[in-house]
C-alpha positions in Angstrom: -19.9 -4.9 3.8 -17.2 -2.6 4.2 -17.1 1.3 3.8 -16.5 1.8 0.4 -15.1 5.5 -1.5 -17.7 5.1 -5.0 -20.7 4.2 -2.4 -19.6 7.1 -0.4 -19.5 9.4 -3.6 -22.8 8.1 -5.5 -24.4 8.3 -2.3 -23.1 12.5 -2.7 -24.4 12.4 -5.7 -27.8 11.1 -5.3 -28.6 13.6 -2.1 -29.1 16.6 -4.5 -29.5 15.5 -8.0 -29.4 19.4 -9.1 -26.1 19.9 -9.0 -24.2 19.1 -11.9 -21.1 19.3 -13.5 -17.5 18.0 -14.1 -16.1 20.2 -11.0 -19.4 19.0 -8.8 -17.9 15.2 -9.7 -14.6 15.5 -8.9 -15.5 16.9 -5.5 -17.8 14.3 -4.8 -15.7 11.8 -5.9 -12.9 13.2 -3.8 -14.9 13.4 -0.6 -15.6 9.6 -1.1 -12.1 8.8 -1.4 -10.8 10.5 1.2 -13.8 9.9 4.0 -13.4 5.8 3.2 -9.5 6.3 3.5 -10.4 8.2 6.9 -13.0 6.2 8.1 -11.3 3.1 8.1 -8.1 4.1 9.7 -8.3 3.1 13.2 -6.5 6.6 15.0 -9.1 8.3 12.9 -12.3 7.3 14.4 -12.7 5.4 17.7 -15.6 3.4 19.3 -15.7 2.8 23.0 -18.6 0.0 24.2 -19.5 -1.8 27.2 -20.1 -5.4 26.6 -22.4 -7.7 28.9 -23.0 -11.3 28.9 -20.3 -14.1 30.3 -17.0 -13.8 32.0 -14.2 -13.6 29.1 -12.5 -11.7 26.3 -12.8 -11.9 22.6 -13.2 -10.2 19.1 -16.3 -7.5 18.5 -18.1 -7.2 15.6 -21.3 -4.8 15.1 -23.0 -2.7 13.2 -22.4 1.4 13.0 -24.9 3.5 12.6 -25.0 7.8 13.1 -27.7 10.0 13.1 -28.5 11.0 9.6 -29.2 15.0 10.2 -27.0 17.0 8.0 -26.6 19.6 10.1 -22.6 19.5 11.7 -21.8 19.7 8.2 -24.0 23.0 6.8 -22.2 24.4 10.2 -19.2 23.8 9.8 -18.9 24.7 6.4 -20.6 28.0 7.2 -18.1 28.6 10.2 -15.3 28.0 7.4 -16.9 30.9 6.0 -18.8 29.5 2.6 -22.1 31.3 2.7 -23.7 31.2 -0.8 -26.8 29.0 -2.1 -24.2 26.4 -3.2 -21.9 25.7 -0.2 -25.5 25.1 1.6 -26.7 22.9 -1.3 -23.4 21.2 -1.2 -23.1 20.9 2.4 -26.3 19.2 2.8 -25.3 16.8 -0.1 -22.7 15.9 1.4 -23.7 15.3 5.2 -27.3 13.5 3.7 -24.8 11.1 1.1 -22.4 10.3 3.8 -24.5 9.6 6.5 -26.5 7.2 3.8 -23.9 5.5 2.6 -21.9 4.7 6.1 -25.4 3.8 8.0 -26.1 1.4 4.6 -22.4 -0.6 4.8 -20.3 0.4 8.1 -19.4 -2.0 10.3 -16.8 -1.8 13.2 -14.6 -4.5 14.3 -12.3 -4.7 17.8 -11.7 -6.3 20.8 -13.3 -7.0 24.5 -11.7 -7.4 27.8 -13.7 -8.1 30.9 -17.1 -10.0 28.8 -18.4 -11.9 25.7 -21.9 -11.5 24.9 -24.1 -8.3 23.7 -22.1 -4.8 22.5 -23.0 -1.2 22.8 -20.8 0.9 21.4 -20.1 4.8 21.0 -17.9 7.1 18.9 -15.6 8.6 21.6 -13.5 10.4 18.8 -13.6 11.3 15.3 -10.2 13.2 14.1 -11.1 16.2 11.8 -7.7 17.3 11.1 -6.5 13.9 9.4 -9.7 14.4 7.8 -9.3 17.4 6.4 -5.8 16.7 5.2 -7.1 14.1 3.2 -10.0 16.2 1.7 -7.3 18.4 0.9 -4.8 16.1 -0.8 -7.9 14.2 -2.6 -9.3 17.9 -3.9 -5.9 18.5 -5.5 -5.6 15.4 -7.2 -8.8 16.1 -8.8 -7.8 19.5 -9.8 -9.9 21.5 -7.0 -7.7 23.8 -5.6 -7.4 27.2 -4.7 -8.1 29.1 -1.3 -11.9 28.4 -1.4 -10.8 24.4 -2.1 -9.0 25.0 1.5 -12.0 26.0 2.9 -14.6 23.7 1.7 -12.0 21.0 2.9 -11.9 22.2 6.1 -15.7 22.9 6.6 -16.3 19.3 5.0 -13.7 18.0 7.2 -14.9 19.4 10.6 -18.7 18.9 9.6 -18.5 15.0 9.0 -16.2 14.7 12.0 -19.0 15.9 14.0 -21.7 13.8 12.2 -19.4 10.8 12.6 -18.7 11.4 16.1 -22.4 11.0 17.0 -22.4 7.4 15.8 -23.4 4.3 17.6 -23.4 0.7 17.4 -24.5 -2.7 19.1 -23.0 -6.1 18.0 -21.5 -9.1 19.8 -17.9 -9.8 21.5 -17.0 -13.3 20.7 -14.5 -16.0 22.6 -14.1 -18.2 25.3 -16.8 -17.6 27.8 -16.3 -18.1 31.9 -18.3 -19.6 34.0 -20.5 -16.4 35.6 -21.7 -13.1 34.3 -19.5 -10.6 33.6 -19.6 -6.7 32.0 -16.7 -5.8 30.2 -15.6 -2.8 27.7 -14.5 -3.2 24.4 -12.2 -0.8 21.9 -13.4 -0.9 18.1 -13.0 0.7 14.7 -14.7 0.9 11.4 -14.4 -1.2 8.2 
């Protein structure tokens, strides 16, 4: 199942049921549109993997999965200089409902050179600053902005770049197999 913005945002939602509101909703739903529309763009979030089984090449498909600890994000958005009981309570909202929702449906997808058979993969690099431009753009077109909206984006943004970079994943690379045992490595993305 692919990464999908409302999962993303009623996964927000669900991590701290005490915060309420019309501007606490348009955040959330903002963070979900804009870390699916990152996620999923392959120059945003890389996965590197070595690949054993048979001699070959072919497609890779596996499942993602990061460590579900909050904590990059309640960092970062701390270093961005939000302080107060609510960027805390927000910021663990946040890293708990995305970590939820992308260990629940994120998948990555790619190629292999060198192997077919068995796939380990790693996050070698998640881009903050795409992120956080699109935390920004999304904020605005919900109405949130203002110079704390710039700093919650990039505290958000940095934060779940972080959390997303300690993702892994095993799966399978696919294709025509040789006739002796081969390693390979393989170059992936997130759906």
């Amino acid at each position: 199942m692919p990464i999908a913005a409302p999962a993303i945002t009623s996964a927000i939602l669900a991590a701290n049921p005490s915060l309420q509101g019309p501007a606490w909703f348009q955040t959330a739903t903002a963070i979900g549109i804009a870390v699916q529309a990152w996620a999923v763009t392959p120059t945003n979030v890389l996965l590197i993997g070595s690949v054993s089984g048979a001699v070959g090449g072919g497609a890779v498909t596996g499942k993602f999965f990061m460590v579900p600890a909050p904590l990059p994000v309640s960092a970062a958005v701390a270093g961005a200089g939000l302080l107060g009981l609510q960027a805390s309570q927000v910021a663990l909202a946040v890293g708990i409902g995305v970590s939820t929702s992308l260990n629940a449906s994120a998948i990555y997808i790619g190629n292999s050179a060198g192997a077919i058979g068995v796939d380990i993969s790693k996050v070698t690099f998640a881009n903050p600053a795409t992120l956080i431009a699109l935390l920004t753009a999304n904020m605005a077109a919900q109405g949130i902005v203002g110079p704390v909206a710039a700093q919650l984006a990039v505290g958000l943004g940095n934060g779940i770049a972080a959390m997303v970079a300690t993702g892994t994943g095993t799966g399978a690379a696919v294709g025509a197999a040789g006739p002796s045992p081969g390693t390979g490595v393989s170059r992936s993305s997130l759906i």
